[in-house]
N, C-alpha and C positions, 0 to 999 in steps of 0.2 A: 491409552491416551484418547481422549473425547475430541481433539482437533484433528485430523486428516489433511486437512488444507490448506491454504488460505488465499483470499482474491481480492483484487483489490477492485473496486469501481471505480472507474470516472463518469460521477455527475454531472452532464454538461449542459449549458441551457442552449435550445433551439439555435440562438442566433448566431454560436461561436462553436455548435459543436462540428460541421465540417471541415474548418482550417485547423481546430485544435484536434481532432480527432484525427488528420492527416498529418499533424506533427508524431503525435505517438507513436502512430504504425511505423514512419519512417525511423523513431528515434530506438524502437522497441524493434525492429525488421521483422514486423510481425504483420499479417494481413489479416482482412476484418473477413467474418462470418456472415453468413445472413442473418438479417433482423430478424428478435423472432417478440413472441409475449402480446397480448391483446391486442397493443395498439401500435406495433414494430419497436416499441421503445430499446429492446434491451439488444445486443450484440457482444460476440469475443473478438478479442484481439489475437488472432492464432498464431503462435511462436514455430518460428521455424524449425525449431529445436525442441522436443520435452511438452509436458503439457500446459496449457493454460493459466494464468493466472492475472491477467488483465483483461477486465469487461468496461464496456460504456453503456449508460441510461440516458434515455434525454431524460433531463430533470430541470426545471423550468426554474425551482431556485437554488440551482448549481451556479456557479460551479465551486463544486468540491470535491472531497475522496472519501468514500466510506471502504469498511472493509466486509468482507464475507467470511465468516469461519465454516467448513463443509466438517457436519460430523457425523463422526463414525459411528457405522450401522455395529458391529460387534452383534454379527447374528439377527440382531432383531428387525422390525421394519423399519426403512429409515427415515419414516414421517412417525412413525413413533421415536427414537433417537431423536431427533429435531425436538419432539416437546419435550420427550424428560431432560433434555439444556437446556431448554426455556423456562422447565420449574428451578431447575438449578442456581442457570444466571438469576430469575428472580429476586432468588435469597441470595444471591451473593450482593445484589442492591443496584439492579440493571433496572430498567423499566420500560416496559414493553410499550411502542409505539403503535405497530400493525401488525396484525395475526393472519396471513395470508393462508394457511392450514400447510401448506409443503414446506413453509420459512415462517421465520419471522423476525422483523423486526425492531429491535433494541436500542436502547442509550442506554450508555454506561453512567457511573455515580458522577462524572464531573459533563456529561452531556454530549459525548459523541455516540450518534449514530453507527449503528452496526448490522449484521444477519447472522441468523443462524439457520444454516442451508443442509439440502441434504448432499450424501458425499457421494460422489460418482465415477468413483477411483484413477484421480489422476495420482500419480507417483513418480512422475519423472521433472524434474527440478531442471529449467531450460541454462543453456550454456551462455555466458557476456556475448554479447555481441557486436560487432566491429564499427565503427565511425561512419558514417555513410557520408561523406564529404571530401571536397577536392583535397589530394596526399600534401600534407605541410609539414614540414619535419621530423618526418617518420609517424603521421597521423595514422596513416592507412592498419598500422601495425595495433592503435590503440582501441581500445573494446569495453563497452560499458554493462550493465545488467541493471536493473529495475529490481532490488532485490528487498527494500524495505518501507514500513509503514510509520511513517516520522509521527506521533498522536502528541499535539503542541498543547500542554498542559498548563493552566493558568497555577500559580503562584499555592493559591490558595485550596488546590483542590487537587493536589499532585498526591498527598499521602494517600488519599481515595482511591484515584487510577490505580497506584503503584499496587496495592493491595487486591485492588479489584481484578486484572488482568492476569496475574501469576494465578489465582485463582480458578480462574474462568480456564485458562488455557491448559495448564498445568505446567508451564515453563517458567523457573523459576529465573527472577533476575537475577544477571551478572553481579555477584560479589566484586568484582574489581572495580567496576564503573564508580566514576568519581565527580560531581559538579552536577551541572545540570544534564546531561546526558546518561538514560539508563536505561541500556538494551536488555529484552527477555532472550534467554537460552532458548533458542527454537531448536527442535529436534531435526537431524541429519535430512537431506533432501526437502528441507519444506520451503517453500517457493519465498517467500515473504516473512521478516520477523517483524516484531514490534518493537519502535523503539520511544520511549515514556522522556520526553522535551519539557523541563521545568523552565515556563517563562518566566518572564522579569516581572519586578510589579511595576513595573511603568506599563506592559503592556495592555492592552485596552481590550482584549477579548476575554469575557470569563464563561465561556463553554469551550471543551472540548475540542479541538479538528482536529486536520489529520492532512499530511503532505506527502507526495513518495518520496524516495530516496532513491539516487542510482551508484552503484559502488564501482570506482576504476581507479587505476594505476600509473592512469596518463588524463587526471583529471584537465589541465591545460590544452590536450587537443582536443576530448572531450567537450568540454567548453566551445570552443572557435567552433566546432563541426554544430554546438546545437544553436548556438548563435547564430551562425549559414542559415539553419531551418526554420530559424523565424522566432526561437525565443529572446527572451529580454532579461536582460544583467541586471539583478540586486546589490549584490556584494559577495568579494570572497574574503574569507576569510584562510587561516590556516589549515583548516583540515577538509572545509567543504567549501561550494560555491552556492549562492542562492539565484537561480532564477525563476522565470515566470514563462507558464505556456502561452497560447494563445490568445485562452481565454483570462490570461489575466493570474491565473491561479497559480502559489510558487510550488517550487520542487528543487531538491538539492541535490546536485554530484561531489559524494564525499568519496577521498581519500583510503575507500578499506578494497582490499582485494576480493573480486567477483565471486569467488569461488569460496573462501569460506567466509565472508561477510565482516573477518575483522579487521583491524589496522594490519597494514602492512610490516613486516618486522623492518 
């Protein structure tokens, strides 16, 4: 399998990345790393638990979420690995943005930005982790995870993606998945799956993004505790809730169990 990883970014612009950047850690109970990269831009988000799989960029026209795929050295070097996926996704109909020689940077056939990194063997896939908010109705007991990569596909460019990313990855989509929701079978222990969001035509964006997901069992206390912390109420609906970090940008707490990422029986 050519994926080893996956990491999510938070692109955040200068002016909103310290109060949004101090939502996540508290929300993720994960502490920040030292800045590192030319110009301090880049930092991890260190999990208490397991290894890594949340970074922030300052990125001036964030904010957004890209993701990182770390791939597998299989013996060879793995800045060589890194380009032979890059000729790969090429033909598969990505297009290369930025060639940095150790990564590089991609969009996909419908226009989300992505990387293709090298792998640095994280393998341990971090545990839910607890509410960090005053105990309300047996909140104390409820625990969230950060465990997915929501990619909000316009209308018209969704049979593209769909093709595109089983491809790329080698995880084949759920045969069950039904409507507008269709998540890729990500292999056992991988930190982040991808899940392919067929928008409406009413809506107004036609490239690519991409939003996190967090998966719990007690989305309602969930909720209240991240609302304490400073986020902002979209709407819920039945199986997730939509809100907004700091910087504005949304993210969702759905309804599946931490642990294996799907609906709860």
């Amino acid at each position: 399998m050519p994926i080893r990883w996956t990491t999510a970014m938070l692109d955040l612009p200068s002016d909103v990345l310290d109060e949004t950047l101090a939502f996540w850690l508290h929300v993720t109970g994960s502490t920040l790393s030292p800045w590192r990269g030319d110009q301090g831009e880049y930092a991890t988000l260190v999990p208490a638990d397991g290894d890594d799989f949340l970074r922030v960029q300052r990125f001036d026209a964030g904010p957004r979420v890209h993701l990182d795929l770390h791939v597998a050295a299989d013996g060879r070097d793995p800045v060589e690995a890194v380009r032979a996926e890059l000729v790969r996704a090429l033909a598969l109909g990505a297009a290369l943005e930025h060639d940095a020689g150790t990564h590089v940077v991609l969009s996909s056939p419908g226009g989300y930005v992505f990387c293709l990194v090298r792998d640095t063997g994280h393998a341990r896939r971090p545990r839910a982790v607890p509410v960090a908010a005053p105990a309300r109705d047996g909140d104390g007991r409820a625990c969230a995870l950060v465990d997915q990569v929501c990619l909000d596909v316009p209308a018209d460019r969704f049979d593209d993606e769909a093709a595109f990313w089983p491809a790329l990855t080698g995880w084949l989509l759920d045969p069950r998945a039904k409507g507008e929701l269709v998540p890729l079978e990500r292999p056992a222990g991988m930190p982040l799956r991808i899940l392919l969001q067929r928008l409406g035509g009413d809506d107004a964006r036609r490239e690519t993004t991409a939003h996190l997901d967090l998966a719990t069992v007690a989305r309602p206390a969930v909720e209240r505790a991240h609302l304490e912390m400073g986020a902002r109420l979209v709407a819920r609906r039945e199986r997730w809730t939509t809100l907004l970090d700091p910087s504005g940008h949304p993210y969702c707490l759905t309804a599946r169990d931490p642990q294996t990422g799907g609906l709860r029986a």
